[in-house]
C-alpha angles and dihedrals in degrees: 000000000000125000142185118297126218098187135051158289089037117220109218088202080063113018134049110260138201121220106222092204103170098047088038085051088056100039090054090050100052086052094050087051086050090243122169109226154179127217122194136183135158118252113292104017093125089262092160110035083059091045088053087049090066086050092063096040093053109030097093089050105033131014105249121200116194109181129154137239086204100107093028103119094147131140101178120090092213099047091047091054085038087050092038094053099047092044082051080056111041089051085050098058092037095047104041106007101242120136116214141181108213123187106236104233116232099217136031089249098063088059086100079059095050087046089051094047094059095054103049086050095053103020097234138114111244136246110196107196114185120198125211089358094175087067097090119106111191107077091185086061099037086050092057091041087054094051099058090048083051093048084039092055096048085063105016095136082068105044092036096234101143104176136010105193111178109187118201128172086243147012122318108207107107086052094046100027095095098019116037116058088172094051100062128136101277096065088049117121135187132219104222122199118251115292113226093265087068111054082041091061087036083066098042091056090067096048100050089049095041107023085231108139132219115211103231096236094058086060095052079054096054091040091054098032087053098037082213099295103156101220093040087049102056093038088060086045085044103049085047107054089037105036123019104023098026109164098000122123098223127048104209132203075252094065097051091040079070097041090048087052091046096056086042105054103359124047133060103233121191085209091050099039096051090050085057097047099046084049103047078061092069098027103151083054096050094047088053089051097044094045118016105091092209087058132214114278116238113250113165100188079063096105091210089055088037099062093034084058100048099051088060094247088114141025138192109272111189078312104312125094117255136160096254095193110070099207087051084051095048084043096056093034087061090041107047099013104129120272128235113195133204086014102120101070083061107048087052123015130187086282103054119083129160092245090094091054110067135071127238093257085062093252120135127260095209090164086066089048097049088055085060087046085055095045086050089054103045089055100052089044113161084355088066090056106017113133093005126120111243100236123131108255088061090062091043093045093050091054093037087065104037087050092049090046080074116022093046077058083069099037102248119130140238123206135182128225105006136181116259116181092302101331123069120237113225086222132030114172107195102196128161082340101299124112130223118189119212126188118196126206130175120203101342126172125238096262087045088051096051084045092050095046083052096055105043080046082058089047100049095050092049090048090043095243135160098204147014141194135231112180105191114199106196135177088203105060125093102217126002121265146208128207139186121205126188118206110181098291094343126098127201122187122205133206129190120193129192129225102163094109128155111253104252093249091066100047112092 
């Protein structure tokens, strides 16, 4: 029986496997029309499970040859070409079980002989597919290697060299600009993370060989918390089968509540813990794109978005940088939102408990809570904002955590940035079961605040809501407000609030 694998290069015979048909459609054509190629792909995307996938696709035709730059810190000409021909080797005889004797060439140059060689020997044209390509380290030796692919491609019918494909986690193009004619912008390829069809059918594929259901909402939960990234995907399958719902027949919104908050606070994921360590990296830069409303543009020759990208932590977002993968930007909004420290004393003191909060049919009064919220912030006044840039996620942040402070104290549950039927709510409160939907804005102008109340009135129909929450923190108003808007059988309930304060010094 096969399951989901969290760790690459996925076996088909043993893990549940995803055809990438459209990308799989353009790389064999560019190798039937003799192209040179790179391929690039973030971490995890499942980069080299595909590229083995040409391999078997092409090795009865053609004589494909996948090795890797990885461990090739080499600076010696000799020892690369001595390295390069016995790992051609090596993946020849792996791969097709043909055991051959190559003359190492002596110089880069000789690398068409080695290619001819091989051909004559096996008959077949040849496919030379190079992993993690921007490993290399010696430029001197990757320019003159460059340079015999490029003298190679002007006459490959001849030497029998199809296709060249270097994959790199990331673009090319300051290690080919000045050396690679073949290798320009337009054979360059991209490996996506899944659409939503394919870790649908990721799922099925384990219910039609177990019996064991998803609900269908908890794949639309594992489609939206993973945002499609392959390894993240199956990790989250995988915890859940194995783990939280083991030898049951339905796995429930409940089970994956548990899984989320695992990932979240628990385990130790390698997905999850890369993303954290290339970001604390750029720290400054990744607090400007979780929590700045106007965002950050995307500008990949920035070395700092660049990097970030490439490591898979951002994306390009209609030109601005955003955290495509909702569970890495939960993730990093826990890990880098501002503090606010010594806060919580004031947001619930030794007299303030939930109890008061809550109905006798065990709902939520989050109106009455919201009036706490305002008399917490009335008495922290300028102190509450003092020294803090006005963006957005400072404000969120700050109600994320005083809501939590009490509803955490029922066991109910907030979470930030949450899917709602194809958008994502800045707020979601799960309490006794029910749902309440909060949207936060900072500053916003008229024709922002009737988008905003369009939108949350959207949210609240598709999750089959009653009412829904906007909480408006503004410079520019003198008291804070509550509203109340009707819209046919739907209530929103609005909430200014002011920050505008006079600094203490100034009060008398």
């Amino acid at each position: 029986m096969r399951r989901f694998c969290t760790s690459g290069p996925v076996d088909k015979r043993t893990c549940y496997y995803v055809e990438r048909l459209d990308i799989m459609e353009e790389a064999l054509d560019k190798i039937e029309t003799w192209r040179y190629f790179t391929v690039s792909a973030p971490r995890q995307t499942g980069k080299t499970t595909f590229l083995n996938e040409i391999v078997e696709k092409t090795k009865d035709k053609y004589l494909p040859i996948f090795i890797s730059f990885e461990s090739y810190d080499i600076e010696n000409k000799q020892q690369f070409l001595k390295v390069f021909t016995e790992d051609i080797i090596e993946d020849i005889n792996y791969r097709h079980n043909i055991d051959l004797e190559l003359k190492i060439p002596t110089i880069t140059d000789e690398i068409k002989d080695l290619i001819k060689e091989i051909h004559m020997k096996t008959g077949k044209e040849i496919i030379l597919m190079i992993d993690e390509f921007e490993r290399f380290k010696s430029s001197e030796i990757i320019n003159d290697f460059l340079h015999a692919i490029r003298s190679i491609y002007h006459k490959k019918e001849l030497h029998k060299l199809r296709s060249v494909i270097l994959i790199s986690v990331g673009y090319l193009s300051g290690i080919l600009e000045d050396n690679a004619s073949p290798f320009n912008i337009a054979e360059h390829m991209e490996v996506p993370y899944f659409t939503k069809e394919q870790v649908y059918d990721l799922l099925n594929q384990h219910e039609k060989e177990t019996g064991q259901v998803f609900e269908e909402e908890v794949k639309e939960l594992i489609w939206h918390n993973a945002g499609g990234q392959p390894g993240l995907t199956n990790a989250l399958a995988y915890d859940l089968v194995e783990k939280k719902a083991k030898n049951e027949k339905i796995i429930t919104e409940e089970h994956f509540e548990k899984t989320l908050n695992d990932f979240m606070y628990v385990y130790i994921d390698k997905n999850i813990s890369n993303i954290i360590s290339k970001a604390e990296k750029e720290k400054e830069l990744i607090m400007k794109i979780l929590f700045e409303p106007e965002g950050v543009k995307f500008a990949i020759y920035d070395e700092r978005i660049k990097y970030l990208y490439l490591n898979g932590v951002i994306d390009n977002c209609d030109g601005e940088c955003c955290v495509k993968v909702p569970l890495y930007y939960k993730t990093l909004y826990a890990k880098f939102k501002p503090q606010i420290n010594g806060e919580k004393n004031y947001m619930a003191t030794l007299k303030d408990t939930v109890r008061e909060y809550i109905k006798k049919d065990g709902s939520l009064e989050l109106n009455k809570l919201l009036k706490r919220y305002i008399e917490y912030i009335k008495q922290r006044r300028a102190i509450m904002f003092k020294g803090r840039n006005y963006y957005e996620g400072v404000y969120q942040y700050n109600l994320d955590q005083f809501l939590s402070l009490y509803i955490e104290a029922a066991e109910g549950k907030v979470y930030p940035e949450t899917q709602v039927g194809g958008g994502r709510i800045d707020l979601l409160i799960n309490f006794n079961n029910k749902e309440y939907l909060i949207e936060v804005k900072a500053n916003i102008t008229g024709n922002e605040y009737e988008k905003a109340k369009k939108q949350l009135i959207e949210y609240i129909k598709r999750k089959r809501l009653k009412e829904g929450w906007i909480i408006v923190y503004s410079s520019s108003i003198e008291d804070f407000e509550y509203i109340l808007e009707k819209y046919e059988d739907k209530k929103l309930h609005i909430w200014f609030i002011k920050t505008n304060f006079e600094s203490p010094s100034k009060i008398r």
